[in-house]
ZABA-371251 format. One record per residue (C-alpha): chain; x, y, z. Coordinates in Angstrom, 2 decimals. Layout:
! ZABA-371251
chain,u,v,w
A,X,Y,Z;
...
This chain:
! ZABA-371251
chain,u,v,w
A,-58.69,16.36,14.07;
A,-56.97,15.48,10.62;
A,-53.68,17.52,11.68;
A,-53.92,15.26,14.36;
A,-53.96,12.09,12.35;
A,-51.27,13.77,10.22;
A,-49.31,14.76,13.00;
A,-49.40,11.27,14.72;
A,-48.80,9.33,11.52;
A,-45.77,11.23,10.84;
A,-44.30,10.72,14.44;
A,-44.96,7.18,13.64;
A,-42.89,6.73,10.30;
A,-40.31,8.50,12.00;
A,-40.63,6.06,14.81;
A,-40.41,3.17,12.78;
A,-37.28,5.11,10.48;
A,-35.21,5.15,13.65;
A,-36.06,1.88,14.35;
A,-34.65,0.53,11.56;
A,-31.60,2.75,11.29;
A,-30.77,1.33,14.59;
A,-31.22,-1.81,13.99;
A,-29.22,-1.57,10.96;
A,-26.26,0.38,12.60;
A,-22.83,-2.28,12.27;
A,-21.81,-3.58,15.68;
A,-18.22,-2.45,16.37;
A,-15.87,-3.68,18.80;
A,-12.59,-2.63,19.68;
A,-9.82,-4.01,18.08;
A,-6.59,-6.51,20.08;
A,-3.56,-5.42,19.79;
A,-3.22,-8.23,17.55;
A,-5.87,-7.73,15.00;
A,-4.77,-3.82,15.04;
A,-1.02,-5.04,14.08;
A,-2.04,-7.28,11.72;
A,-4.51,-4.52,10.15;
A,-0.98,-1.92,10.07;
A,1.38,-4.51,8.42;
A,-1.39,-4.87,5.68;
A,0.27,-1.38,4.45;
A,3.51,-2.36,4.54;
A,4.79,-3.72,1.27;
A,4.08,-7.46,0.94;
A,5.81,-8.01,-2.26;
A,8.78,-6.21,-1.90;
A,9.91,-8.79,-0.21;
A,10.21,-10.98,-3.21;
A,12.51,-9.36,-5.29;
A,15.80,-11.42,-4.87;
A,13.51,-14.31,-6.41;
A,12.39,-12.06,-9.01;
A,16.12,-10.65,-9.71;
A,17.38,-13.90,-9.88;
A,14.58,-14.96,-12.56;
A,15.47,-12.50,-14.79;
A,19.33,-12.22,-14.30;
A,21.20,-12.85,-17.15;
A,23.30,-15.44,-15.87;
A,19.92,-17.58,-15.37;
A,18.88,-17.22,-19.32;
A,22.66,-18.77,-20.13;
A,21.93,-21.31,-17.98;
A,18.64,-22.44,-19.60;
A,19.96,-21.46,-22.85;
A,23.08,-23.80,-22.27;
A,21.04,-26.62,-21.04;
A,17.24,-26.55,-22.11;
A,15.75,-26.89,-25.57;
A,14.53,-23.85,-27.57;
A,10.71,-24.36,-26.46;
A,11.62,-24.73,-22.94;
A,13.50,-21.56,-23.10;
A,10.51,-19.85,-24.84;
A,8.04,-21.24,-22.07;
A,10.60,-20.17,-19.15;
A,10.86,-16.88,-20.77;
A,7.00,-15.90,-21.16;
A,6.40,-17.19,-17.50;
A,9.47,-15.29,-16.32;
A,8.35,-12.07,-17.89;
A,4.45,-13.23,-16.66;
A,5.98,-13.22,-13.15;
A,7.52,-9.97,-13.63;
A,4.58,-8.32,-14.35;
A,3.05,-9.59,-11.39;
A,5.53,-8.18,-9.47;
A,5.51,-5.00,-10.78;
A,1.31,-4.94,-10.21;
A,2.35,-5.86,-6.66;
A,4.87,-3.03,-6.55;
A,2.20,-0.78,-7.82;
A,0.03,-2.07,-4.88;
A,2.51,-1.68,-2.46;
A,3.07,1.76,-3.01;
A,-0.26,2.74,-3.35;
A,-0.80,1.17,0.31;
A,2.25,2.95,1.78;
A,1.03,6.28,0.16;
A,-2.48,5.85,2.17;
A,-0.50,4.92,5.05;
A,2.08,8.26,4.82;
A,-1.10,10.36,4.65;
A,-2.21,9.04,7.30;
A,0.52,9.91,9.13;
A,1.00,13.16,7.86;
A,-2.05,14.05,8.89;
A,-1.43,12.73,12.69;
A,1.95,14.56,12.85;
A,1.71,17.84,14.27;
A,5.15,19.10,12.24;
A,4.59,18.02,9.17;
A,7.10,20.24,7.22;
A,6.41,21.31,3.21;
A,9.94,19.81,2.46;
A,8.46,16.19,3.34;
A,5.22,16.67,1.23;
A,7.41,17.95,-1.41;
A,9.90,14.75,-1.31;
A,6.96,12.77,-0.71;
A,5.18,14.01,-3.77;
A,8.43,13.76,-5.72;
A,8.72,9.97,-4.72;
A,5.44,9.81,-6.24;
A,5.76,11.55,-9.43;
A,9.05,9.11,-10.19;
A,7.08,6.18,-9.02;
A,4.15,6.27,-11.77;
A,6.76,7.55,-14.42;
A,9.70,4.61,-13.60;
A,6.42,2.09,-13.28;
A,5.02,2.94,-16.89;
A,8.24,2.45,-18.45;
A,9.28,-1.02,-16.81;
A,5.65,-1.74,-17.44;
A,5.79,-1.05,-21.28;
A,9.18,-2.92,-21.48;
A,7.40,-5.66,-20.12;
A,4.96,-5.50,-22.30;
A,7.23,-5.79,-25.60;
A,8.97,-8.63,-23.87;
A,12.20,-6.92,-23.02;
A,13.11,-6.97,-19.14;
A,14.42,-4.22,-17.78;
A,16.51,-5.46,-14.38;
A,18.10,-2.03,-13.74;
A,14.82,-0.07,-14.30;
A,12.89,-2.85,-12.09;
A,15.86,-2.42,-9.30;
A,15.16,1.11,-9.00;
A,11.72,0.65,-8.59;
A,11.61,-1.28,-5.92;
A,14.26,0.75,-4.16;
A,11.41,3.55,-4.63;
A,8.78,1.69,-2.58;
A,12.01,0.41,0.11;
A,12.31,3.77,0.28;
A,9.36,5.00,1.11;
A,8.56,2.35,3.43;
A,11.85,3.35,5.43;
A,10.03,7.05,5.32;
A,7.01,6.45,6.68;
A,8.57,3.73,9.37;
A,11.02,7.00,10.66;
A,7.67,9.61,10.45;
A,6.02,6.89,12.45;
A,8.91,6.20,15.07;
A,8.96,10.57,15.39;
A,5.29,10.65,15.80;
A,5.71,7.68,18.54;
A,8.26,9.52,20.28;
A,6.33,12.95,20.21;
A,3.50,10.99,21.54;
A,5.72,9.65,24.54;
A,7.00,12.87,25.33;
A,3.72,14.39,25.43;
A,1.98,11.28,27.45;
A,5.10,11.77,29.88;
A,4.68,15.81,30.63;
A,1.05,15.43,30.88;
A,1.68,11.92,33.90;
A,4.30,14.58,35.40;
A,1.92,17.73,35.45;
């Protein structure tokens, strides 16, 4: 009788544990194409776009400008937000790569010929990333600007970007081919 009651009050809290885990469970829905495009550009860069502003900011020819026309405290206060804005961008850069990284693995991992040479590269991009971002970063940070430095940078993540946009393109076409033998078979 009491391996019974045992028996029965276990099925019970068991019961009531599934229960809850399925009334817990997130509803998911499938995404429009819209909502899916909007959730792939959200790897793309999103502040690379901004360097010509950025450039421009800390070009040299804009500091003789303000040094030709503005007093010496409004040159101070355009220079701190200047290199403030920078550093921004670089934390954006940062971002931006890290986001295109997450999205190459991803691919990577969907391509079926995924040679060692691209890790490699990949990998390599990488590696000069973090190094070239430390060193703008601690320029920055002892208030020099470093346009040549910050150029190359952001060339790094443009070229990534283009990287992953031809991997993706290959892997589209692969996927085409394959969608079109298996129509025809």
């Amino acid at each position: 009788m009491t391996t019974m009651i045992i028996f029965v009050g276990m099925a019970l809290v068991l019961l009531l544990a599934l229960l809850w885990l399925m009334r817990e469970r997130p509803q998911t829905r499938e995404l429009t194409g819209a909502e899916l495009k909007s959730r792939i550009e959200e790897l793309f860069p999103l502040h690379l776009k901004y360097f010509a502003q950025v450039r421009q900011a800390l070009s040299p020819a804009d500091q003789q400008y303000l040094k030709e026309r503005a007093s010496r405290r409004i040159q101070r206060q355009a220079r701190a937000e200047r290199l403030d804005v920078a550093r921004r961008f670089l934390d954006g850069l940062r971002d931006d790569f890290f986001r295109l990284e997450r999205l190459g693995r991803a691919v990577a991992a969907l391509s079926p010929a995924v040679s060692r040479s691209q890790e490699a590269e990949r990998l390599w991009l990488a590696l000069r990333f973090r190094i070239l971002h430390r060193i703008v970063w601690l320029r920055l940070a002892i208030g020099g600007v470093s346009l040549p430095q910050l150029t190359r940078l952001t060339e790094l993540v443009g070229n990534l970007a283009a990287q992953i946009e031809a991997s993706m393109a290959a892997l589209e076409e692969v996927s085409m081919s394959r969608l079109r033998s298996g129509l025809s078979a």
